[in-house]
N, C-alpha and C positions, 0 to 999 in steps of 0.2 A: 555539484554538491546539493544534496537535498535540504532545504529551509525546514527547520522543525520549528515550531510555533506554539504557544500553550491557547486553548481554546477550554473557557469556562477552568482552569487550572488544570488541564490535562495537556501533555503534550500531544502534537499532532501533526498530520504531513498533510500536502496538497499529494493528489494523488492522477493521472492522467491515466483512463481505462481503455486499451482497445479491446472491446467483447469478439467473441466468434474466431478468435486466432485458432492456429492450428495447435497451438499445444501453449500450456499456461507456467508464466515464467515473468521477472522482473526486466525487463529490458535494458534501464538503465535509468537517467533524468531526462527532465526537457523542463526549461525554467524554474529552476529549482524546486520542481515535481520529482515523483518518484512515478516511471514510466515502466506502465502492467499491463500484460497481454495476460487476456483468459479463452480463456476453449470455450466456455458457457455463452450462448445468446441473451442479448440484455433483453429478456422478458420471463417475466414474473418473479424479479427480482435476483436470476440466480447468475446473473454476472457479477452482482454487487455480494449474494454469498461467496461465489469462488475468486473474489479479491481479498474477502477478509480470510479465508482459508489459506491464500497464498501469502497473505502477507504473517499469518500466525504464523504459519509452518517457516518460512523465510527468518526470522527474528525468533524462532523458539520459544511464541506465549501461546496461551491456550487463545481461543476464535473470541471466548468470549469476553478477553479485555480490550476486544476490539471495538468501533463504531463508528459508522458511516455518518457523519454528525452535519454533512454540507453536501449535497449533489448528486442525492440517492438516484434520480432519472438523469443524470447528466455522467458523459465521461469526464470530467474532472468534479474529482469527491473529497473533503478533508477527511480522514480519520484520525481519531482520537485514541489514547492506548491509556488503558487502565495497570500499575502495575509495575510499571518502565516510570522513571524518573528522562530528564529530555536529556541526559547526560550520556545514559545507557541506551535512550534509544539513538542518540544521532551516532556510538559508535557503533551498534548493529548496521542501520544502514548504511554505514562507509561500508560495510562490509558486505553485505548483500549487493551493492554497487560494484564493488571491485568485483566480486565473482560474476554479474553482470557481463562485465567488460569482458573480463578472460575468456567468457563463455559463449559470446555473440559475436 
């Protein structure tokens, strides 16, 4: 299960990034992280766009109530979701998890 947490009064997830994978998709958790593979090389930033792109389109908000708010150079990032209540978002990602699973 992924831990949602409020950060500055936003909810928010710990997030673990593998960059350069072969194709860009939610994996699953790993300590109550939300564990994300992306296609994009982490330089010049665009591993850390195409996590908040994956994670809007995953959860159905737009990119920009997204934000990388903890561990912009680092694979493990919190983001924070503008928008989503922590309610609405912890049942999206049960459900982005579950199809995770089904699908890996």
């Amino acid at each position: 299960m992924v831990e949602v947490f409020l950060h500055k009064g936003a909810p928010a997830v710990g997030v673990r990034v593998s960059p350069g994978a072969k194709q860009s998709r939610v994996q699953g958790t790993i300590g109550g992280k939300l564990k994300v593979r992306v296609a994009a090389p982490p330089e010049a930033g665009r591993a850390n766009a195409a996590v908040l792109s994956l994670m809007a389109a995953q959860l159905g908000l737009h990119v920009s109530s997204l934000d990388i708010v903890a561990g912009s150079s680092s694979r493990d990032k919190v983001i924070a979701f503008r928008g989503i209540d922590t309610a609405g978002l912890r049942m999206r990602l049960a459900e982005v998890v579950k199809e995770a699973g089904s699908s890996g």
